[in-house]
N, C-alpha and C positions, 0 to 999 in steps of 0.2 A: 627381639620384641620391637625395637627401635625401627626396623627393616619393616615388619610388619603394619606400623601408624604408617608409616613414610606410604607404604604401599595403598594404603585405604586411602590418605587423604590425598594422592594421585590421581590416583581411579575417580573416587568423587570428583576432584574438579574438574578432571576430562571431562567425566557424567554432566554438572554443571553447565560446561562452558558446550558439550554439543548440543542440550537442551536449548538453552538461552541463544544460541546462536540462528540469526534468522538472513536468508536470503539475501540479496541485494535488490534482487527486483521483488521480493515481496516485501522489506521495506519498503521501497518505492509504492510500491501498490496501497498499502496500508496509509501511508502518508499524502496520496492521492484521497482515499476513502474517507479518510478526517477531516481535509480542505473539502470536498462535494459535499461530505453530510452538514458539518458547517454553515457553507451557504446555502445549501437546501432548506436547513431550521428557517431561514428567513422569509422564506414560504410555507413553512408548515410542515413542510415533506421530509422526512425521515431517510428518503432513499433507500426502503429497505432492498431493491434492485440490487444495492452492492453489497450486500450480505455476506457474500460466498465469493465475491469479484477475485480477493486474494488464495483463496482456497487453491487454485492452479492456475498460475502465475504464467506466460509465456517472459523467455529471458529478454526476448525483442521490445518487451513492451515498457521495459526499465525506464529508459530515457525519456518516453513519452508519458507515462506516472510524474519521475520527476518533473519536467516542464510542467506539466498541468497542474500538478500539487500544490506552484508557486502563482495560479494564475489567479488572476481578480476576481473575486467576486461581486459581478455586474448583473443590474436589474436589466431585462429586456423582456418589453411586452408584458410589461407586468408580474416576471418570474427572476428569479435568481438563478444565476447559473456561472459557474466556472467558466471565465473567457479564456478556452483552452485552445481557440483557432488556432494559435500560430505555431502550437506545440504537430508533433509530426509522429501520426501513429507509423508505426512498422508496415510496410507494405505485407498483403495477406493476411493478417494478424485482426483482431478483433481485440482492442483490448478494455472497450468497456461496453457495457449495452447499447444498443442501438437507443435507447428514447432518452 
């Protein structure tokens, strides 16, 4: 019987720990999507564009998530926006909307 608890609560925290467990670059992605929608609220805009952004993740695009995720949130022209210029998308790669 002891063999058999031992065994469930195994299993479950396998089950647990492979649910809960999330990517690196869609962390990154995620934590990019919170900084943008963030300083987007300061214009009003929701960004619903990034709705689905982390849905499917390219792995190239990690590094440039992070960078950006850390960057300012600067007015220009009268909008808000992540000053993510100096962050460096993946050559090829697409990693957030074009607007």
């Amino acid at each position: 019987m002891k063999y058999l608890q031992f065994a469930v609560a195994f299993v479950g925290s396998v089950l647990v720990t492979l649910v809960a467990c999330t990517a690196p670059e869609v962390e990154s992605c995620e934590d990019y999507v919170s900084a943008a929608r963030d300083c987007a609220e300061m214009n009003g805009d929701p960004l619903s564009q990034l709705d689905d952004l982390c849905d499917d993740v390219a792995v190239e695009c990690r590094e440039y998530y992070k960078c950006a995720a850390q960057a300012e949130c600067k007015e220009s022209g009268g909008v808000y926006r992540l000053a993510a210029m100096a962050c460096t998308m993946p050559e090829g790669k697409e990693c957030v909307p074009a607007s």
